[in-house]
VMD Tcl script that draws the C-alpha trace (Angstrom):
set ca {
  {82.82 110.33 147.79}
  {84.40 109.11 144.48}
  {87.29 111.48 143.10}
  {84.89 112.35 139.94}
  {82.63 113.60 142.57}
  {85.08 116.29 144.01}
  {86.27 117.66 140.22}
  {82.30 117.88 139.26}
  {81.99 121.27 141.12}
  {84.97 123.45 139.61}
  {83.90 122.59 135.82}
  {79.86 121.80 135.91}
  {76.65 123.40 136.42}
  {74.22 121.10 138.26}
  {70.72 120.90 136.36}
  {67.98 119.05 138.10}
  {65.90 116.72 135.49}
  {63.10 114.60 136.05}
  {63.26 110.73 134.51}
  {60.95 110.50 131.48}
  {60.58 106.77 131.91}
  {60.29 106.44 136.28}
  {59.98 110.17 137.01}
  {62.80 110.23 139.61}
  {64.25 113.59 140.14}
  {67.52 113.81 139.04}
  {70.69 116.09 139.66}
  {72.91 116.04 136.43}
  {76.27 117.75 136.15}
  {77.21 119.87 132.78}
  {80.30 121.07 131.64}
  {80.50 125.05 131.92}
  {80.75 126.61 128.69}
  {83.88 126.94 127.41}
  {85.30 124.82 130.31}
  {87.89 123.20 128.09}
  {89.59 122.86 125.09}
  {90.58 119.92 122.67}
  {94.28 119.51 121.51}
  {95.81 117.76 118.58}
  {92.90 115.71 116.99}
  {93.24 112.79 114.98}
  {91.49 112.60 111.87}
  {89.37 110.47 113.01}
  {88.50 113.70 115.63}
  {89.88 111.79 119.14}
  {91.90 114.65 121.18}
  {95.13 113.54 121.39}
  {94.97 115.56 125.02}
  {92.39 117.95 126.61}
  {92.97 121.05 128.41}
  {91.06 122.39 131.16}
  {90.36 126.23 131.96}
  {90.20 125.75 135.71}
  {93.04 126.71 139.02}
  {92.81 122.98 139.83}
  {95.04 120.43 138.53}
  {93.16 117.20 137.11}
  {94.05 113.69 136.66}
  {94.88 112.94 132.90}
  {91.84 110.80 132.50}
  {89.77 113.59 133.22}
  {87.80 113.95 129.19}
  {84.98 115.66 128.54}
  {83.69 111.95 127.76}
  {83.21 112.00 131.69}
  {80.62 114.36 131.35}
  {78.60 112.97 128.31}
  {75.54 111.30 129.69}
  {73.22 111.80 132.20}
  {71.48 108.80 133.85}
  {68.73 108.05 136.09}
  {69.60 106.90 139.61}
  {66.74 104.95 139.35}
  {66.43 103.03 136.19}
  {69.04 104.21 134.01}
  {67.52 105.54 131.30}
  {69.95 107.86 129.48}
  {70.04 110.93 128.22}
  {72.72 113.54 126.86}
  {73.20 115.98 128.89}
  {73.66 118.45 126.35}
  {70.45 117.48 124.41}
  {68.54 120.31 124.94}
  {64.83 117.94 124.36}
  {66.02 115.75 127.16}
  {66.90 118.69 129.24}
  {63.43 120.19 128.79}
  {61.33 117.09 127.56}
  {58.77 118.40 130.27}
  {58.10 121.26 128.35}
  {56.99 119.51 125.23}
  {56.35 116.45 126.69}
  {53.94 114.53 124.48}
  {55.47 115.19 121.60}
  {59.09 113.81 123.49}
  {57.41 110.41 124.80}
  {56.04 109.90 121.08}
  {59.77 109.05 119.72}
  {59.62 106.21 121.78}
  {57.94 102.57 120.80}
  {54.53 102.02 122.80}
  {56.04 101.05 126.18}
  {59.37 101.23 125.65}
  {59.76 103.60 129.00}
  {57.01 101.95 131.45}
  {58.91 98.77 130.45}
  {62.09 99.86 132.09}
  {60.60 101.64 134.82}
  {59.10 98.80 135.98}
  {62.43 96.71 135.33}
  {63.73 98.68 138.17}
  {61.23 98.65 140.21}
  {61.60 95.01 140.30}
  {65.14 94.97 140.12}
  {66.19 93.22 136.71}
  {66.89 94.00 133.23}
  {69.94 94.65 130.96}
  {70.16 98.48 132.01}
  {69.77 97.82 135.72}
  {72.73 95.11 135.58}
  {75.01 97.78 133.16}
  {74.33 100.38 135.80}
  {75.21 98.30 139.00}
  {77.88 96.04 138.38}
  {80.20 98.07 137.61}
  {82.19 100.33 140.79}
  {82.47 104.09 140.68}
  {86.25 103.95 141.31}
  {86.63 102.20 137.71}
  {86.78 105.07 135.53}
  {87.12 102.88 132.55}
  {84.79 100.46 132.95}
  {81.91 102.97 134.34}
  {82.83 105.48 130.92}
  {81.58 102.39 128.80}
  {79.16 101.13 130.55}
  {77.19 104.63 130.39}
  {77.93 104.79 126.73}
  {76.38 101.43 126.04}
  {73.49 102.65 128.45}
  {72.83 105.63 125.84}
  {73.10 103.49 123.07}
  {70.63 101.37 124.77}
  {67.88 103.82 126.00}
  {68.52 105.47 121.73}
  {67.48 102.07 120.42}
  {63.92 102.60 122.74}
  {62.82 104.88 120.03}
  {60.53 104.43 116.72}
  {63.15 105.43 114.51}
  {66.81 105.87 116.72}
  {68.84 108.43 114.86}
  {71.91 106.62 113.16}
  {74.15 109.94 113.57}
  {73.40 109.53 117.43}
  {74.26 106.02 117.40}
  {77.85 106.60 115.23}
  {78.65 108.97 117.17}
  {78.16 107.22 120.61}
  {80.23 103.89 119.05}
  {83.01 106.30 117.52}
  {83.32 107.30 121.25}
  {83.50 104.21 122.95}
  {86.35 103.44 120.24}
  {88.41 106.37 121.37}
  {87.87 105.11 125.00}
  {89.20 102.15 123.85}
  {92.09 103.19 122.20}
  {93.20 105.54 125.18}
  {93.12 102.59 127.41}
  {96.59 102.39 127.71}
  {97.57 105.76 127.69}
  {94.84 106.92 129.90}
  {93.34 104.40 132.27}
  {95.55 101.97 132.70}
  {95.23 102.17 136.40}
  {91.74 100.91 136.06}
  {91.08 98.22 132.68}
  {93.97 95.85 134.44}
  {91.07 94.96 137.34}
  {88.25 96.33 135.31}
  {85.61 93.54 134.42}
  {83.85 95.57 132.09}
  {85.03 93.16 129.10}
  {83.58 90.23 131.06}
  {80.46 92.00 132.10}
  {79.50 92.57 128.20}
  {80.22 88.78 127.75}
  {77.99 87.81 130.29}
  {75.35 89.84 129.54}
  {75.44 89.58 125.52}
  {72.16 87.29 125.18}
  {70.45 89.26 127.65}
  {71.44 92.31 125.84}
  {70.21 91.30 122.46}
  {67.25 90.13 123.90}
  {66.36 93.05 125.63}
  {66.95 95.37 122.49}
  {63.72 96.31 120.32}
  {63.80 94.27 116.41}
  {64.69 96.44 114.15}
  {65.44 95.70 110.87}
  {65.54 99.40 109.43}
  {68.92 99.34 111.25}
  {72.31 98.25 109.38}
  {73.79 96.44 112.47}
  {72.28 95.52 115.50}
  {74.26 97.86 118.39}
  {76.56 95.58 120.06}
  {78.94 95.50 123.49}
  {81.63 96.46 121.73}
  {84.68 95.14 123.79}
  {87.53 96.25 121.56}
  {88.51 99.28 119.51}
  {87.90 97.76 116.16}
  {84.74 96.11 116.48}
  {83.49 99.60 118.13}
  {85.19 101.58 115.07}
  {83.03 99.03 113.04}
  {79.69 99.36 114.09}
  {80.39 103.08 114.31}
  {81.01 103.25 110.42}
  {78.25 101.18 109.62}
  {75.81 103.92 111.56}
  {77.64 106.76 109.75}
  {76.96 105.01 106.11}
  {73.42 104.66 107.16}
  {73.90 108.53 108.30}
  {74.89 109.30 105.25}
  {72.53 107.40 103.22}
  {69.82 109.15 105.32}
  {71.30 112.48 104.85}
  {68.34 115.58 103.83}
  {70.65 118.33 104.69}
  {72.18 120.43 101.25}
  {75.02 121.66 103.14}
  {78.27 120.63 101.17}
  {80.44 121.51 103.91}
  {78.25 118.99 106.01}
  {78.62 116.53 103.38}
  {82.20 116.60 102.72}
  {82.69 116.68 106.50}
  {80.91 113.18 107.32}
  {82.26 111.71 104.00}
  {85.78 112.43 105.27}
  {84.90 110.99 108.90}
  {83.96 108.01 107.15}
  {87.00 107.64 104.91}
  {89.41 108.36 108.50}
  {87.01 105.61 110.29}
  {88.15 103.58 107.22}
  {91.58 104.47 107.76}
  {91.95 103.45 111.62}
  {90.01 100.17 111.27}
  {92.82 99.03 107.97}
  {94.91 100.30 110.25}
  {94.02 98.01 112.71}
  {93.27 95.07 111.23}
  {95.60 94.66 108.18}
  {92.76 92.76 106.16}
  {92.76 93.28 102.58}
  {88.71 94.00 102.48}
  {89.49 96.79 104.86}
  {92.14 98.38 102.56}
  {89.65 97.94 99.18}
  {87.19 99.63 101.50}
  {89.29 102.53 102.85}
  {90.73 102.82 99.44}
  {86.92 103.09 97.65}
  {86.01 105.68 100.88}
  {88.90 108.23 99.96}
  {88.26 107.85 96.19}
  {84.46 108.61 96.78}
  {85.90 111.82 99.05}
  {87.96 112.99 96.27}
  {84.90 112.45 93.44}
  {82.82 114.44 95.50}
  {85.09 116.88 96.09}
  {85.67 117.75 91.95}
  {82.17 117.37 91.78}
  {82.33 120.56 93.42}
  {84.83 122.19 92.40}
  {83.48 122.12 88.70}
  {80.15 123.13 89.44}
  {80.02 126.61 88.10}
  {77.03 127.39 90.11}
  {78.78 126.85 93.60}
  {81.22 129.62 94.44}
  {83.03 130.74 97.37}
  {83.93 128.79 100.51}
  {82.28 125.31 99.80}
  {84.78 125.10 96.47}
  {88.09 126.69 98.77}
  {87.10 123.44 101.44}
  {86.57 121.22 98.71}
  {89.85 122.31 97.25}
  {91.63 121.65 101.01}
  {89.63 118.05 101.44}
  {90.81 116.85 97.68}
  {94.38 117.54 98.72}
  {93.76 115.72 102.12}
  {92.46 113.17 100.91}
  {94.56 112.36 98.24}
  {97.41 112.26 100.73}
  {95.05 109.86 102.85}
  {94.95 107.44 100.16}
  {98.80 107.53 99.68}
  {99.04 107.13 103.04}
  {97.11 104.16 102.97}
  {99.06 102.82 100.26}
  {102.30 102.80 102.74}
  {100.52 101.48 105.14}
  {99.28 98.04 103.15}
  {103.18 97.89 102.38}
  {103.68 97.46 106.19}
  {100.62 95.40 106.56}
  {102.49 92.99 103.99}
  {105.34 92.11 106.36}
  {103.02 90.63 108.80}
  {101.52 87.58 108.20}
  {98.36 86.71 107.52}
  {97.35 84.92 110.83}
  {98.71 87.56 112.92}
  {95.99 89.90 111.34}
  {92.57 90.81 112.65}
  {90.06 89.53 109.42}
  {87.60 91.77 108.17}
  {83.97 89.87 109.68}
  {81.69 88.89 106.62}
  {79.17 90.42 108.80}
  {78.45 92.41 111.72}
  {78.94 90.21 114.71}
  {75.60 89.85 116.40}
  {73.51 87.07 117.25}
  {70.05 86.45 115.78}
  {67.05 88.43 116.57}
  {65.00 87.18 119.44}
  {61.98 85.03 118.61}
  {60.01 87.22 121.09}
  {57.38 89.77 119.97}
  {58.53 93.10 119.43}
  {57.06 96.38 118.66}
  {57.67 96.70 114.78}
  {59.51 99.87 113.29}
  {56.84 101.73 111.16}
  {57.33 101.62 107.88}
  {57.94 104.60 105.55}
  {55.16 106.43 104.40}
  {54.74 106.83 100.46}
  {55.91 110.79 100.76}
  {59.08 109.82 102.36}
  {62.11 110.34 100.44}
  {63.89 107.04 99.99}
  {67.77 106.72 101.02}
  {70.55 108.27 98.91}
  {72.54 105.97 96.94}
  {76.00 105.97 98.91}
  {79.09 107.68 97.52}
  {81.46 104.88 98.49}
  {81.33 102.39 95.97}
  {82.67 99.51 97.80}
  {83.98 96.68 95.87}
  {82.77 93.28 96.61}
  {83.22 89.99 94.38}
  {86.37 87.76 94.66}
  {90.15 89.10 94.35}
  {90.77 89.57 90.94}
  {87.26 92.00 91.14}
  {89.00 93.55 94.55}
  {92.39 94.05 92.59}
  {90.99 95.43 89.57}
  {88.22 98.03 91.04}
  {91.50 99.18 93.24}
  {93.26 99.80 89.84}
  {90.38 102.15 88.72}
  {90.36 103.45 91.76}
  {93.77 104.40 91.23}
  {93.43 105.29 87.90}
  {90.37 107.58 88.99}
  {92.32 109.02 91.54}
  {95.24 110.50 89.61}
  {92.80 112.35 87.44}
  {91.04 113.46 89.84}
  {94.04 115.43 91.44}
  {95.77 116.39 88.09}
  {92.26 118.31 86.89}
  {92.03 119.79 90.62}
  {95.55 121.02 90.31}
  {97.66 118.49 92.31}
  {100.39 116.16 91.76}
  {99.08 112.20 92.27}
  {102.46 111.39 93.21}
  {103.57 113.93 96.01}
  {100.36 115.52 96.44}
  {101.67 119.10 96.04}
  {100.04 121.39 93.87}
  {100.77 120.95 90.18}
  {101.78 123.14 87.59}
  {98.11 124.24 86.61}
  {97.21 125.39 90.48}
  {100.86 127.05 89.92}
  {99.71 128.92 86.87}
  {96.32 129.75 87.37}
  {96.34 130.42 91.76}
  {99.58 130.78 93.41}
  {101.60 132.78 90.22}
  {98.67 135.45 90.24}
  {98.10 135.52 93.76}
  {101.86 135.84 94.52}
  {102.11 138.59 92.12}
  {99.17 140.92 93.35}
  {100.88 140.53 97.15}
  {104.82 141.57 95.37}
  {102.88 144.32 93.70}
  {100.89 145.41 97.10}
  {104.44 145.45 99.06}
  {106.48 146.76 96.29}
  {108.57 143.36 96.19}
  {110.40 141.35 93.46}
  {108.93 138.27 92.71}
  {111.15 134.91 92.17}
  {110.83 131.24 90.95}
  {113.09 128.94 91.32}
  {112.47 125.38 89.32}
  {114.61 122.14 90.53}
  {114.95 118.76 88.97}
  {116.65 115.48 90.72}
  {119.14 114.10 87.68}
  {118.93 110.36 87.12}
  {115.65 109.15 87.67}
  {114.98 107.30 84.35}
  {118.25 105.31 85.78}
  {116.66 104.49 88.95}
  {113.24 103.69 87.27}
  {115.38 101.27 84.97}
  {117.04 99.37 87.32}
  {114.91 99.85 90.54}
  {111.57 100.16 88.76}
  {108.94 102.88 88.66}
  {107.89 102.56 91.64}
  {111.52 103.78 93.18}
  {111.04 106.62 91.07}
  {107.94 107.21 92.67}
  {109.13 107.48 96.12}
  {112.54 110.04 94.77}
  {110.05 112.10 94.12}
  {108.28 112.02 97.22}
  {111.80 111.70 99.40}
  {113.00 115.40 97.48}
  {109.42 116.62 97.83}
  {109.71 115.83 101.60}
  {112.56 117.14 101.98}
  {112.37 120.43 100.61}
  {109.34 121.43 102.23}
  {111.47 121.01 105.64}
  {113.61 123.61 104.14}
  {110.40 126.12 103.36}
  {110.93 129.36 105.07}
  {107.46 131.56 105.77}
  {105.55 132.55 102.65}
  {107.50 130.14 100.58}
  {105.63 128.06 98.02}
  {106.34 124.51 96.62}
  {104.90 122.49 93.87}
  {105.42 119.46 91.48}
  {105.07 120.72 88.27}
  {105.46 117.58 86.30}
  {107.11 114.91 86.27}
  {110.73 115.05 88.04}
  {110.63 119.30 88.13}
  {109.32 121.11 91.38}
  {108.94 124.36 91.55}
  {109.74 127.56 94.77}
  {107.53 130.58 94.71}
  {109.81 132.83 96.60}
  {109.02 136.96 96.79}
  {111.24 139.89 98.51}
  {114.29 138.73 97.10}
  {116.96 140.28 94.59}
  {118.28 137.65 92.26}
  {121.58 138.08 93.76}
  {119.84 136.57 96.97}
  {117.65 134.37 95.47}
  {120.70 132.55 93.63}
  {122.22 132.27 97.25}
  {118.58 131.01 98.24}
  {118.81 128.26 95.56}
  {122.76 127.55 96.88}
  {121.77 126.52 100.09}
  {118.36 124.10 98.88}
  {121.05 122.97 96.65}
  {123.66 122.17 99.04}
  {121.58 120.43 101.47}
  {119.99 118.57 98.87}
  {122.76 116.96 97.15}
  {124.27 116.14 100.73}
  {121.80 114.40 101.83}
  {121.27 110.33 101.84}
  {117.91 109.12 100.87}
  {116.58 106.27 102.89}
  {113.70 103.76 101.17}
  {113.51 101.79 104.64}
  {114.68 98.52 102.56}
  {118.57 98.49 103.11}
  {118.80 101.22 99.61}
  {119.88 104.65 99.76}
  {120.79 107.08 97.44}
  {122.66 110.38 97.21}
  {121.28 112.59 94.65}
  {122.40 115.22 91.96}
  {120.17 118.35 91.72}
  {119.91 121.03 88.70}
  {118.38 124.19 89.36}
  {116.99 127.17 87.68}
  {116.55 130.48 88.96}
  {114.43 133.50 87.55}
  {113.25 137.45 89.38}
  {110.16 139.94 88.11}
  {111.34 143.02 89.13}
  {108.46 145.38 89.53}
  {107.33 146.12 86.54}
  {104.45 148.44 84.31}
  {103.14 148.63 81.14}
  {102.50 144.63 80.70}
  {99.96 142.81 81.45}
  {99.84 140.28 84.89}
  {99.40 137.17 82.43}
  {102.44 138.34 80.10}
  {104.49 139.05 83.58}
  {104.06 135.81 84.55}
  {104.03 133.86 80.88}
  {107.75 135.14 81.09}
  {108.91 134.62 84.42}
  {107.72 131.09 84.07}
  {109.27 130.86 80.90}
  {113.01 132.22 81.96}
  {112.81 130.01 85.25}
  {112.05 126.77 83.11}
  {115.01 128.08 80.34}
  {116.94 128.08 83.07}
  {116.39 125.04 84.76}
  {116.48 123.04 81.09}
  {120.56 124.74 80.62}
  {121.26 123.40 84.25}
  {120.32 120.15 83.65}
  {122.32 120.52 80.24}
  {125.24 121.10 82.61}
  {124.30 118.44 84.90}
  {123.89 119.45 89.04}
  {123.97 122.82 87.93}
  {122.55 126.28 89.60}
  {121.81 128.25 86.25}
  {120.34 132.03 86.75}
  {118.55 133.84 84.66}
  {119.70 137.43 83.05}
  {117.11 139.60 85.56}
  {113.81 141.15 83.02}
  {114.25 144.91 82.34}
  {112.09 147.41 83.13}
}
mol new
graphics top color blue
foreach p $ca { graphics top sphere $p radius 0.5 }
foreach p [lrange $ca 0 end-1] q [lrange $ca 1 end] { graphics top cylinder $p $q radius 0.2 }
display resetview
């Protein structure tokens, strides 16, 4: 009895299921409802760690990943064992054998009855005590038995190689213990021919499914399923939309991040920008209201941070040479289709709608075309986030999300709580120094640095934004301006005390002028003249302190 076997009972259900290929009665475990929960997701959506709602104590590799499949005993077709149709295929069972290509199922039926075929050697070469190798090997089983289909469903298939790239990447961290004897890597080299051979041609697909035996290459074929997912896509959901564009821009992400090749950034880099373009496409359609434009507002934001974020990483990517680098393949790896008949893939029929056009306007063409599509992209990008209301440079919210959202909304809660209301603008002295003699670019990251370094400072229900150029800006309520000056001291203090680090042997200590400005509670004005002036006085302000240079200048409180 393997250890897998004596966890099963305290978090599954046992459901008995009959093979649709062989008809072998079957005994599959499924998690219990609510069994666990997911912790700390990447963006990419791995759980950084899992926990488990159950008196016994599990070994860390215990996932939910353990639980994914559910395969025969006796041929290993797979199914998932949360798929309802598989579950029940009995029920509707004509209409469940149609998905499949005209003999797809006898075929490996009678492969195990006679002992051979690319799922038989997956399923038995592998030992149950290797947790790693038997995870991927039932993954590639699934992918496998999806491919026996007409038409396999390329949001199955991404999703299935998106998980075999988290298994990879928790290798180390999870099952160590197992990949340093595992031979799963030279299983899927041994049995690559076979395994192309044995798959169905089908040239609807973008890549032919592969043994992935690496993180990358399985990150790979998993974003060129979700593309294809997306180009397929008939839902009208925009939340669903913006949800698989963003998987595919954080797929983007890990794979640059991975392999430090220059077609990886320009691709990663078009992904976000096609994010962020469909996100104000939102956003200024008067006709959708409500939550879709709030998300769209929150994925904007994200991914504009993304991008910058990717921009720091090709800056580390720099330092390493070229060689040392994984290259972007010109094409999926696979090897040629088998001369062999095959059952063809039925082509459309005329009242099928044909693919979308994809969002992500990859740029192809030479360098100079790479270099200058990533300038528009750049170019595209800033105005994208100064008409949504955020700053290009530090991603905060600008000065018209300031004025026309947080101002208003800020006000209505002071007014609900009987509260003061208080600004306080700040400005780092010396930048067009530093862009001088450092260039633009140091500028740049100042601006980021003090950004960065403020919001550690943020107490609850504070607000920060960039308002332009080198001014930020503190919504800050429930304070006199007695306290709010003291508020603005202590920013202040830790500001100008602080060293700056740009991670290149340069530092800098910076001066700091700020201004501060209170909105008593008020009547008899309206909420746009209210806030017209409180902007106005905090902004007065700030201008005399940088007059005075590293100044705190306060503003004489509005009367009643």
């Amino acid at each position: 009895m393997s250890i897998l076997d004596v966890i099963t009972p305290h978090v599954c259900r046992e459901y008995t299921v009959k093979c649709p290929a062989c008809d072998t009665e079957n005994v599959f475990p499924r998690l219990k409802p609510d069994i666990y929960s997911a912790r700390e997701t990447e963006p990419d959506g791995h759980p950084h760690n899992v926990r488990w709602r159950a008196e016994v104590e599990f070994p860390q590799w215990l996932t939910p990943l353990n639980y994914f499949w559910a395969i025969c005993k006796n041929c290993y077709f797979t199914g998932q064992i949360d798929d309802t149709e598989f579950r029940t295929w009995k029920k509707t069972e004509r209409k469940f054998r149609s998905q499949f290509r005209e003999g797809a199922l006898s075929t490996i039926s009678d492969s195990a009855t006679q002992q051979h075929g690319v799922a038989r050697q997956l399923g038995t070469s592998i030992p149950s005590d290797d947790i790693f190798g038997t995870m991927l090997v039932q993954f590639y089983l699934g992918v496998f038995s999806e491919c026996l289909k007409k038409r396999p469903v390329p949001g199955s298939l991404a999703r299935f190689y998106l998980r075999i790239a988290w298994i990879y990447r928790d290798e180390e961290k999870l099952y160590s213990e197992f990949s340093q004897t595992s031979v799963i890597r030279d299983l899927c080299e041994e049995i690559t021919t076979e395994w192309y051979k044995s798959l169905p041609t089908d040239d609807s697909l973008p890549v032919r499914p592969q043994l992935a035996i690496d993180e990358i290459s399985a990150q790979r074929t998993a974003l060129a399923y979700f593309e294809w997912n997306y180009s397929q896509l008939q839902s009208n959901a925009l939340e669903d939309t913006l949800r698989l564009t963003t998987l595919i821009a954080e797929i983007g992400y890990r794979i640059y991040e991975l392999s430090g090749a220059e077609e990886d950034f320009t691709k990663g880099m078009s992904f976000f920008s096609g994010v962020m373009s469909k996100s104000m496409g939102i956003i200024n359609d008067k006709s959708i209201v409500g939550g879709a434009v709030n998300r769209a507002k929150e994925v904007l934001e994200k991914a504009g941070e993304r991008g910058r974020e990717l921009r720091v990483l090709q800056k580390k990517w720099a330092t390493v040479p070229i060689e040392e680098r994984t290259p972007a393949p010109k094409k999926a790896a696979a090897p040629a289709q088998k001369e062999e008949p095959a059952p063809e893939v039925a082509a459309p029929t005329s009242n099928e709608k044909a693919p979308k056009p994809s969002v992500f306007d990859v740029p192809q063409g030479n360098t100079k075309e790479r270099e200058d599509r990533i300038a528009q992209l750049d170019a595209d990008n800033k105005k994208w986030m100064e008409l949504a209301g955020f700053s290009d440079v530090t991603g905060l919210p600008n000065r018209v999300m300031l004025s026309r959202v947080f101002l208003p909304g800020a006000l209505r809660q002071a007014a609900t709580k009987k509260e003061s209301l208080g600004c306080v603008f700040l400005a780092p002295q010396g930048l067009e120094s530093i862009n001088g003699k450092y260039g633009r670019k140091r500028g740049d990251d100042v601006l980021r640095k003090v950004a960065e370094s403020v919001k550690e400072l943020l107490r609850k229900g504070e607000r920060l934004t960039h308002l332009d150029s080198v001014n930020f800006g503190l919504i800050i309520s429930g304070m006199t301006t007695r306290q709010l000056g003291k508020r603005a001291e202590m920013i202040h203090k830790d500001l100008t005390s602080r060293r700056f680090d740009f991670g290149d042997g340069a530092a800098l200590s910076l001066k700091i002028s700020m201004g501060v400005a209170t909105l008593p509670q008020s009547s008899g004005q309206s909420v746009k003249a209210l806030l017209d002036d409180l902007y106005a006085r905090a902004q007065q302000a700030l201008d005399e302190a940088k007059m005075q240079g590293n100044h705190i200048q306060v503003a004489d409180e509005k009367k009643k």
